[in-house]
C-alpha positions as CSV (number, residue, x, y, z in Angstrom):
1,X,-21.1,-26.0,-30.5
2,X,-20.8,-23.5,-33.4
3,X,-20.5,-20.1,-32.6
4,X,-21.9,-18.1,-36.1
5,X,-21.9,-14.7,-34.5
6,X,-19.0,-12.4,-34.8
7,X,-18.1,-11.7,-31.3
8,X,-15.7,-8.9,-30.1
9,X,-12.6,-10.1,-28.9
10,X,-12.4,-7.0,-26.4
11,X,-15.1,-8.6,-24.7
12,X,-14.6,-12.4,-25.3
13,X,-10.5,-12.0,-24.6
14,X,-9.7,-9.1,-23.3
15,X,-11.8,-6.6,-21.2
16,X,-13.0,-6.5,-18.1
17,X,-16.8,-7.5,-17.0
18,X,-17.0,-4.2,-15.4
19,X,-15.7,-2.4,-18.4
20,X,-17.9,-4.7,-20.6
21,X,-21.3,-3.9,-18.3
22,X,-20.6,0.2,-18.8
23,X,-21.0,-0.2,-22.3
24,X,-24.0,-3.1,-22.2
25,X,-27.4,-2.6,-22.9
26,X,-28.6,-2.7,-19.7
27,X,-26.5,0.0,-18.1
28,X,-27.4,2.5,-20.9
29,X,-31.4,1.7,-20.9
30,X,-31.2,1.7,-17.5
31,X,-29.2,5.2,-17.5
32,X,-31.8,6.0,-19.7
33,X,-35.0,5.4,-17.6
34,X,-32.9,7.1,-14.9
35,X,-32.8,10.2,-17.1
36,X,-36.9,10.0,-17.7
37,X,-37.7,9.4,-13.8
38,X,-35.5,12.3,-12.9
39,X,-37.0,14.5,-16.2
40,X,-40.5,13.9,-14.5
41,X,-40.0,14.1,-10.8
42,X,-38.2,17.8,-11.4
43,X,-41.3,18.8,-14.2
44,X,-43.5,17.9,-11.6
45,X,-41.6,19.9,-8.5
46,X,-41.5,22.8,-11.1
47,X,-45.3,22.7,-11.3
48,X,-46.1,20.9,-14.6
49,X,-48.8,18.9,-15.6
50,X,-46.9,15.6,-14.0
51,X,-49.0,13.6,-11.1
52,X,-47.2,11.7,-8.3
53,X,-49.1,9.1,-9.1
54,X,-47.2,8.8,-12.3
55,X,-43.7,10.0,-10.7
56,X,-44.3,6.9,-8.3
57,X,-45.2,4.2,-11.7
58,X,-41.8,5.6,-12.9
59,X,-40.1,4.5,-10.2
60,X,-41.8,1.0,-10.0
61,X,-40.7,0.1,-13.1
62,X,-37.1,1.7,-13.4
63,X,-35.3,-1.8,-13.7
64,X,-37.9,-3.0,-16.0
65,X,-36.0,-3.2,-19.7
66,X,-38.3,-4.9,-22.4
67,X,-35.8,-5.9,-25.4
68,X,-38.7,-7.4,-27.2
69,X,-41.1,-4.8,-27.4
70,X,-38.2,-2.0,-28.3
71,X,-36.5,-4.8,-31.1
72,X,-40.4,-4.4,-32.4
73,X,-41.3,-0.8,-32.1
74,X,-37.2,0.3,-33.3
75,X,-38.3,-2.3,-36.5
76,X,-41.5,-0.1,-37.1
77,X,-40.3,3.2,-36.4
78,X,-35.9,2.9,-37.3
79,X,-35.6,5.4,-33.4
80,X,-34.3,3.7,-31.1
81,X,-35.1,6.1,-28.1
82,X,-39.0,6.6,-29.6
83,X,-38.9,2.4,-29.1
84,X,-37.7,2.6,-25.8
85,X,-40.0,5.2,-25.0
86,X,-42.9,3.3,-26.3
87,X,-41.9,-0.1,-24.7
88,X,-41.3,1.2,-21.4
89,X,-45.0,3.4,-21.9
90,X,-46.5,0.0,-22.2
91,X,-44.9,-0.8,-18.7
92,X,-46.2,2.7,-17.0
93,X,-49.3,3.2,-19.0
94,X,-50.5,5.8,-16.3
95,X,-47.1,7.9,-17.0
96,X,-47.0,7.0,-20.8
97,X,-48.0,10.5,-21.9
98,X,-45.6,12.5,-20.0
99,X,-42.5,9.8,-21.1
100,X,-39.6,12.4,-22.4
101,X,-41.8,15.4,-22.0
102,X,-40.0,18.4,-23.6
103,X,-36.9,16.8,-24.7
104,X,-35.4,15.9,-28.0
105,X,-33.2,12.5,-28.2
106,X,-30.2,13.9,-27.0
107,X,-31.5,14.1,-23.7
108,X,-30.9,10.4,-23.1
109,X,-28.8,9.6,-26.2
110,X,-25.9,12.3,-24.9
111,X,-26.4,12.7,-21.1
112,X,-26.3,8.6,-21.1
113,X,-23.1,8.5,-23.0
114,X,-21.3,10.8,-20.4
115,X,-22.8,9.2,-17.2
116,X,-21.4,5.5,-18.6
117,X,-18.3,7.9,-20.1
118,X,-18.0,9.4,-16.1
119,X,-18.0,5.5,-15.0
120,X,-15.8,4.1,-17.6
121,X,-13.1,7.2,-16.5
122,X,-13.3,6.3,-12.9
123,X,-13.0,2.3,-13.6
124,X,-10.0,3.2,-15.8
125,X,-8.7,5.5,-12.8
126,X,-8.8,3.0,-10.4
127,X,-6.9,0.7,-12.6
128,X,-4.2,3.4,-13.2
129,X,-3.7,3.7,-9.6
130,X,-3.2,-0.3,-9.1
131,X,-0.9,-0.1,-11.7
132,X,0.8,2.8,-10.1
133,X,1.0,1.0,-6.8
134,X,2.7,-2.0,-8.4
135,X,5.2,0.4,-10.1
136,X,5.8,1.8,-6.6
137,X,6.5,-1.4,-5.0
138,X,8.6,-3.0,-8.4
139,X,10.4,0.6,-8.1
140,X,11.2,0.2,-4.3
141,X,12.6,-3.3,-4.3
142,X,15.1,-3.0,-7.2
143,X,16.2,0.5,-6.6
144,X,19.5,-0.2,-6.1
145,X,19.8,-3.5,-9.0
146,X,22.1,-2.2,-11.8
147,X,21.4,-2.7,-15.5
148,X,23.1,-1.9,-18.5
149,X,21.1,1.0,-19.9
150,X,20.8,1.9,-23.5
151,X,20.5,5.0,-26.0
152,X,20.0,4.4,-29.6
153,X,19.5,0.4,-28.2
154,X,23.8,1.0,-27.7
155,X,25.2,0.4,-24.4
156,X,25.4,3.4,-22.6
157,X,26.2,4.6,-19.1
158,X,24.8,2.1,-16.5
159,X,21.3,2.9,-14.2
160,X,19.3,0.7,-12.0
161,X,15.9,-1.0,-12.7
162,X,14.3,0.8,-10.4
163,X,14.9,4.3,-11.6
164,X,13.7,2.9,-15.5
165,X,10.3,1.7,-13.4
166,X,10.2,4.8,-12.2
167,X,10.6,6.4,-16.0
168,X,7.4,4.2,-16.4
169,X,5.5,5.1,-13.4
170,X,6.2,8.8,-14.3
171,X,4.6,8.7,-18.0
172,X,1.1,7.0,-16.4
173,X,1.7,10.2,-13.7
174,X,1.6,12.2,-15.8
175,X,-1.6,10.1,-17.4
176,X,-3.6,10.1,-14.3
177,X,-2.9,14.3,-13.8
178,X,-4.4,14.3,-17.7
179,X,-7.5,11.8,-16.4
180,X,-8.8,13.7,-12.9
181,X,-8.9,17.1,-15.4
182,X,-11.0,15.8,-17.7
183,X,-12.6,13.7,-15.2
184,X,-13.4,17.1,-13.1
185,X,-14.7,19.2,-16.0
186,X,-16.8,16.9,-17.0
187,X,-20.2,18.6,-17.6
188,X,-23.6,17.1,-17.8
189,X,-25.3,17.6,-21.4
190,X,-28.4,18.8,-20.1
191,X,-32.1,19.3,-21.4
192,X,-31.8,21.9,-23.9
193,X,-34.5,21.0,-26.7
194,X,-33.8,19.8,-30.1
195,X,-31.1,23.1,-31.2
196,X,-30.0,23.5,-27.7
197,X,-31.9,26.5,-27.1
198,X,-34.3,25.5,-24.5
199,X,-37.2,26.4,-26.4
200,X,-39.9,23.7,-25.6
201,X,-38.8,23.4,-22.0
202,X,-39.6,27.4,-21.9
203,X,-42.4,26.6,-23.2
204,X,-43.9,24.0,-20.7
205,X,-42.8,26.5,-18.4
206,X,-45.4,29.6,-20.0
207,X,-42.0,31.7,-20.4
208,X,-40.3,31.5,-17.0
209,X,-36.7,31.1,-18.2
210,X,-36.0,30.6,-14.4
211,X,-37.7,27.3,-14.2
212,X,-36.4,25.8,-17.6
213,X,-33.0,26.5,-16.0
214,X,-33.9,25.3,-13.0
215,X,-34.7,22.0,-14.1
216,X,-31.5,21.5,-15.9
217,X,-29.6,22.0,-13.1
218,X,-31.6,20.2,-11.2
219,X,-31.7,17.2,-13.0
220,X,-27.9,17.4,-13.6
221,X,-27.3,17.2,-9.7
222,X,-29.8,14.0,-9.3
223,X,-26.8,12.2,-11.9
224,X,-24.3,13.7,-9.6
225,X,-22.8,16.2,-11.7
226,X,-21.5,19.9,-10.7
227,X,-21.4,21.6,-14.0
228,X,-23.9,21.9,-16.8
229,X,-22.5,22.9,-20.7
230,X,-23.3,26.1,-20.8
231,X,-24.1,26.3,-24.8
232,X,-24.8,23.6,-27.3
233,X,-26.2,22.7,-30.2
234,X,-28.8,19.4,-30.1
235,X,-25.4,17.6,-28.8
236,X,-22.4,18.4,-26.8
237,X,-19.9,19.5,-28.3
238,X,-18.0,16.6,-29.9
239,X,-14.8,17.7,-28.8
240,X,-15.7,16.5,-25.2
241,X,-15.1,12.7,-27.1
242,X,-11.8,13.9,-28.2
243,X,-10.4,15.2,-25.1
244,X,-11.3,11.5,-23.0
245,X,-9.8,9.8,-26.4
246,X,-6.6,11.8,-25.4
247,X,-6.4,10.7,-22.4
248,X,-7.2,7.0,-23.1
249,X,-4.4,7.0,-26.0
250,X,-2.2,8.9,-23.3
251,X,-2.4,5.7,-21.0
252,X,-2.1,3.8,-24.1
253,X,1.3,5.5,-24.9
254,X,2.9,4.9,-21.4
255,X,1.8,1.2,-21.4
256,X,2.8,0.4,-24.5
257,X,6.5,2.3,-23.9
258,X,6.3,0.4,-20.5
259,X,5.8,-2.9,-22.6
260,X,8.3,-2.5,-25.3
261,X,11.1,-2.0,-22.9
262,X,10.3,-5.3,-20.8
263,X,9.8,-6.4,-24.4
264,X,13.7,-6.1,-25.1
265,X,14.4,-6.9,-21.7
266,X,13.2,-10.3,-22.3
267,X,15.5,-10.5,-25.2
268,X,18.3,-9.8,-23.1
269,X,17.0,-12.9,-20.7
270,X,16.9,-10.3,-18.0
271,X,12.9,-10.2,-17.4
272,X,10.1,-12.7,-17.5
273,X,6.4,-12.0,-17.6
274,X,4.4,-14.3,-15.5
275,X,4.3,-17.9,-16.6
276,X,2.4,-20.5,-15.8
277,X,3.5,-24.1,-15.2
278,X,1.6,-25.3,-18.2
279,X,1.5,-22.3,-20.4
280,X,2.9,-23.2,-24.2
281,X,4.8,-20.9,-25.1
282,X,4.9,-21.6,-29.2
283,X,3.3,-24.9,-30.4
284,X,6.5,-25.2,-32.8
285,X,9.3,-24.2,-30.0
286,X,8.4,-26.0,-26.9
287,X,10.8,-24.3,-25.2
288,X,10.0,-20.6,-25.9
289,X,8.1,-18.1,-22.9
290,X,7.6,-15.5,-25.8
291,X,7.1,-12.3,-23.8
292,X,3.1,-12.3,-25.2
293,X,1.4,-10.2,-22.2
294,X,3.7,-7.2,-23.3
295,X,2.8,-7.9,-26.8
296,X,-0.6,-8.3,-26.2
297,X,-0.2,-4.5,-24.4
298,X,1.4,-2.7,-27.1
299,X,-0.6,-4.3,-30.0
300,X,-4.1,-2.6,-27.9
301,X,-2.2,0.1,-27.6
302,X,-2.0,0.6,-31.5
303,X,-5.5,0.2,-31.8
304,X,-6.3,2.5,-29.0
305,X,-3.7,5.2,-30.6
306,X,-5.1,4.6,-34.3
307,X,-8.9,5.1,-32.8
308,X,-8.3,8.8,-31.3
309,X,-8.6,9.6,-34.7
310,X,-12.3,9.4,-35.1
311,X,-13.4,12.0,-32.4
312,X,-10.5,14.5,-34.0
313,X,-12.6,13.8,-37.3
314,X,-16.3,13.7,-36.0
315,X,-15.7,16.5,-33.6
316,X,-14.3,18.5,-36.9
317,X,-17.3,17.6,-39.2
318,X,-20.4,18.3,-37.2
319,X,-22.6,20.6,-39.2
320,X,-24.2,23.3,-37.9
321,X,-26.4,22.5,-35.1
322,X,-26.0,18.9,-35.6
323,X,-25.5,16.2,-37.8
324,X,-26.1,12.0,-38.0
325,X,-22.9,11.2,-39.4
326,X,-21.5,10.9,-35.6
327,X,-23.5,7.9,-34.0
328,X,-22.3,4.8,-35.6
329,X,-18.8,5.9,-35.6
330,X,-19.3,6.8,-31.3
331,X,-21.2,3.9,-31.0
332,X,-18.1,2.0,-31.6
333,X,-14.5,4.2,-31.0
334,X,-15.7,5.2,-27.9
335,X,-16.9,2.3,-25.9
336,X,-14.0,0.4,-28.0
337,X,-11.2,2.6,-26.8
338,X,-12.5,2.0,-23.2
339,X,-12.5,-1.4,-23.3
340,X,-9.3,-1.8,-25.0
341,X,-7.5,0.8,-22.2
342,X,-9.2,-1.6,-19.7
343,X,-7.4,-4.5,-20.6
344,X,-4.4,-2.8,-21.0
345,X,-4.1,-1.4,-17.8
346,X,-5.2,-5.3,-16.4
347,X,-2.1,-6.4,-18.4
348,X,0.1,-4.0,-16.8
349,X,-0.5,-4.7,-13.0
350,X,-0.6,-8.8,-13.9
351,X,2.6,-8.4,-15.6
352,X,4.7,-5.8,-12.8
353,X,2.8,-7.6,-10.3
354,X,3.7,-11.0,-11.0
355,X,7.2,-10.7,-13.5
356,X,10.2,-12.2,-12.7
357,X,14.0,-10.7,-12.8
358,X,17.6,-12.0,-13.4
359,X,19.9,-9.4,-11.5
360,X,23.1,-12.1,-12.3
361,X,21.8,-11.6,-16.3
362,X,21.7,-8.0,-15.9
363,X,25.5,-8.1,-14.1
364,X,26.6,-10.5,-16.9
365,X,25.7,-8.0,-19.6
366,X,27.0,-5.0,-17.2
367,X,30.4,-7.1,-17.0
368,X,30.6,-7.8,-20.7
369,X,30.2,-3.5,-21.6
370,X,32.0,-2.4,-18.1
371,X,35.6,-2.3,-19.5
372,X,34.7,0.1,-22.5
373,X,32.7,2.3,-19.9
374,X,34.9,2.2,-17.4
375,X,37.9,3.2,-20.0
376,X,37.7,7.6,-18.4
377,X,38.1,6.2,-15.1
378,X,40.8,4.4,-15.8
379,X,42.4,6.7,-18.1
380,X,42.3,9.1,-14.8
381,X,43.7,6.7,-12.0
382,X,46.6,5.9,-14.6
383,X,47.4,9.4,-15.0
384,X,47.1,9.9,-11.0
385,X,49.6,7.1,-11.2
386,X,52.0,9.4,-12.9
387,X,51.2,8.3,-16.8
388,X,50.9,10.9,-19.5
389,X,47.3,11.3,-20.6
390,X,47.2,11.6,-24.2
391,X,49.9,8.5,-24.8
392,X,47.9,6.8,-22.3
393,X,44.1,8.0,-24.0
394,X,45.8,6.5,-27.9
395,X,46.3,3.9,-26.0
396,X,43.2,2.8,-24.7
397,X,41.6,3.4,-28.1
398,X,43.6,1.1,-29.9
399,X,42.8,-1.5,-27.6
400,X,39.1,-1.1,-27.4
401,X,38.7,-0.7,-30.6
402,X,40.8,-3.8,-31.7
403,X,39.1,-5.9,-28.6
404,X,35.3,-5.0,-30.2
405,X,36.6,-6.2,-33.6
406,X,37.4,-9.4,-32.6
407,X,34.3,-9.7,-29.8
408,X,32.0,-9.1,-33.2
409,X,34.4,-11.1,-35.1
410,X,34.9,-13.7,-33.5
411,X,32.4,-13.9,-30.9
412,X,35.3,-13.9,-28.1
413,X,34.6,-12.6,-24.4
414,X,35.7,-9.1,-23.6
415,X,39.6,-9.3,-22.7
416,X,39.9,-5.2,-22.3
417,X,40.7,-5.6,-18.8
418,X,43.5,-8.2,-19.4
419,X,45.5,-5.9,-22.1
420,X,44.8,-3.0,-19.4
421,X,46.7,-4.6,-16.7
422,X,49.2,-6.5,-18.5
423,X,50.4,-2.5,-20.4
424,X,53.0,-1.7,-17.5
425,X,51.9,2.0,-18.8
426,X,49.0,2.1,-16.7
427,X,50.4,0.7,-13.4
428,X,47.1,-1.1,-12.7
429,X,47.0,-3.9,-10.1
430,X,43.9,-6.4,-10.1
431,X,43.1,-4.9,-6.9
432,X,43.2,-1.5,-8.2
433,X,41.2,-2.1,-11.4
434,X,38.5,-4.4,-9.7
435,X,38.0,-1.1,-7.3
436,X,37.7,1.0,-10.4
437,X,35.3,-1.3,-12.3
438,X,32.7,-1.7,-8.9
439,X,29.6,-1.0,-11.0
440,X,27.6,0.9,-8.4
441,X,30.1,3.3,-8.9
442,X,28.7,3.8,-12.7
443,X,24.9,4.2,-11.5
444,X,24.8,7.7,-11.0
445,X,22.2,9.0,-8.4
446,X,20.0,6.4,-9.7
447,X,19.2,4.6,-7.0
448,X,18.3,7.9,-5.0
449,X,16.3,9.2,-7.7
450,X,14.1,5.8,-7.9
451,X,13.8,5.9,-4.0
452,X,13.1,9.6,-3.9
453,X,10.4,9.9,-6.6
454,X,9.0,7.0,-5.2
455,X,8.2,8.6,-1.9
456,X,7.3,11.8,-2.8
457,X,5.6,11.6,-6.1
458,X,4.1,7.8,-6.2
459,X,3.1,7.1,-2.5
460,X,1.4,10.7,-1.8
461,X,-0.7,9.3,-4.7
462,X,-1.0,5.7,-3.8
463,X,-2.1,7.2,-0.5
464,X,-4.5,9.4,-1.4
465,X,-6.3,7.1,-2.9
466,X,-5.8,3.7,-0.6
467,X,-9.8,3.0,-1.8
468,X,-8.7,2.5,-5.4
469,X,-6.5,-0.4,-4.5
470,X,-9.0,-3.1,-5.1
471,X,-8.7,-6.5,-6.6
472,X,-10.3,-5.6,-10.2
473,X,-7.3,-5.9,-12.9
474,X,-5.2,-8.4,-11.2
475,X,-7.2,-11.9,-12.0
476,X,-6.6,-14.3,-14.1
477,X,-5.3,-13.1,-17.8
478,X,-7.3,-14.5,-20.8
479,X,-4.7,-16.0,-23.5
């Protein structure tokens, strides 16, 4: 069957139904018939001109969402929220006239985007915390593995693949401290009139500023929110967009840092992402396992980081009390970004949850670096031994520097060792240098560190928020 209809991929590939439903039509008309019920029950409990009777019709036909009728009136009138409001009216015709009383579009257009923004924050939290969880447990269980770490991609001194997890684990940390501060200041838009100054609500209301306030914060706590913006102009302030884009390209960030290093870990045949038994892996190289989960993270993550962008720029061009030029451009970034951090975050807990490792890789590469690392040690135990330490340091550098020639010449193994104990200058016995080369011995405190930051900074956490640790994330991945 032909599919002639651009489709997103974030939806057909990669985001979650739950993600997906946030941003769908029906949660946002719904949010918004949600905002007119609560509009009129408050009017009504603040003495307007509203009837139970009409209150009660409201509340009948919450659910009821007629696409046909609003796809007609929007054609006719090019508002979307005056064709909801008329396709809904035709629904409640005893409540029609009192539909949106006193507000302006905002009302539903901006307190709607931050009830689904609120959801979307708290699906995306909950995924943060699985992935945190399977960090913790990755963390835990190869605390004490050594691997050849890396600066400048060189070999440097050696650390364990639980303490890099834990440099992971600590970036989306730091992500969800970021997340539960925006999360908590989030404020409701309110029902401030078409300049944000409350006038025709203080005019229902014959002048009693108390009331119009009173509604607003009434209606804000129905939608479950503590704080109301305080000043505004027909919008919020578009800077709220930018500050949950932050966080979103944050996560983002960590992921994509997270992805690249497994990314090069694969390289080094030390990691594999999950695999199944009749994945293809390149339809040219039959037997490749390409590391394309990881890929898949970091090239969302690009997208996510290029699209914080456009709230820096809308928030920064908004004229005076407001402008158009904001909608089509939120309409897309935001719900985008969402659903792109969605997927990412899925990605993450399928691929820590599910990935394989090669300690006896990781050794081999350890082994093949250990004799240039391990060159100070030696250089001390030989002067113990009674050698003199800068004969003994000229030494050593001739050696290493002649043995790397010829490994990158030649492609030869690493003979360091052998031209170490064979010099009767360093009075090394095979005993005596294998005791010096132990690599756990070249690991630092890393092993403590992992175990130590993951019982007192991951599992408080994971603890705190056991109910987060649900199912949604880990399914099946989408190629």
């Amino acid at each position: 069957m032909k599919k002639p209809v651009y489709e997103s991929p974030l939806c057909s590939r990669y985001a979650s139904e739950r993600m997906q439903y946030i941003f769908s039509p029906d949660y946002k008309f719904l949010t918004w018939h949600r905002l007119w019920l609560a509009l009129a029950e408050n009017e009504m409990a603040l003495g307007l001109n509203v009837t139970a009777g009409q209150v009660a019709e409201l509340r009948e036909n919450l659910e009821v969402i007629d696409y046909e009728a609003a796809d007609r009136y929007e054609r006719a009138l090019r508002h979307d929220v005056m064709a909801h409001i008329r396709a809904w009216g035709d629904h409640c015709p005893r409540a029609r006239r009192i539909i949106h009383l006193g507000a302006t579009s905002c009302y539903v257009d901006d307190n709607g985007d931050l009830i689904a923004y609120r959801e979307a924050l708290r699906q995306i939290r909950m995924l943060l915390i699985n992935a945190l969880a399977a960090l913790a447990d990755f963390a835990e269980k190869h605390a004490d593995v050594p691997v050849l770490a890396y600066t400048h991609y060189q070999a440097a001194q050696p650390t364990t693949l639980g303490k890099r997890a834990c440099m992971w684990a600590q970036d989306f940390l730091f992500d969800l401290e970021r997340l539960d501060y925006e999360l908590s200041r989030l404020p409701f838009y309110g029902c401030k009139g078409a300049t944000g100054t409350g006038a025709s609500f203080l005019a229902l209301f014959g002048g009693d500023a108390g009331k119009a306030m009173e509604l607003e914060r009434r209606i804000a706590s129905d939608m479950g929110f503590e704080r109301v913006l305080p000043i505004c102009g027909q919008t919020y302030t578009r800077k709220l967009d930018y500050f949950i884009l932050s966080v979103l390209s944050g996560i983002a960030q960590s992921a994509s840092k997270m992805a690249t290093d497994l990314r090069l870990m694969a390289h080094e045949k030390e990691f594999d992402e999950p695999f199944t038994s009749s994945q293809v892996g390149s339809s040219a190289m039959a037997y490749k396992r390409n590391p394309m989960r990881c890929e898949r993270i970091c090239s969302l993550a690009r997208y996510v980081l290029c699209d914080t962008l456009n709230p820096a720029i809308t928030a920064s061009v908004q004229w005076l009390e407001r402008t158009l030029d904001d909608s089509a451009n939120r309409r897309i970034s935001i719900p985008e970004a969402f659903l792109a951090v969605d997927a990412i975050l899925g990605l993450v807990i399928n691929v820590i949850s599910g990935c394989t490792v090669y300690p006896g890789m990781m050794e081999r590469h350890l082994r093949e670096e250990l004799p240039f690392l391990a060159t100070e040690n030696i250089l001390m135990r030989a002067v113990e031994l009674g050698g003199d330490r800068q004969e003994l340091h000229e030494v050593i550098r001739e050696y290493s520097v002649e043995t790397a020639r010829r490994m990158k010449e030649t492609g030869c193994a690493n003979d360091l060792e052998e031209k170490l104990l064979a010099d009767g200058r360093f009075k090394l016995t095979p005993e005596s240098l294998g005791e010096i080369l132990d690599i756990r011995k070249f690991t630092g405190l890393a092993p403590e560190q992992a175990r130590d930051f993951v019982a007192h900074s991951l599992r408080p956490v994971i603890e705190a928020n056991r109910a987060e640790l649900e199912a949604d994330g880990k399914g099946e991945i989408k190629c």
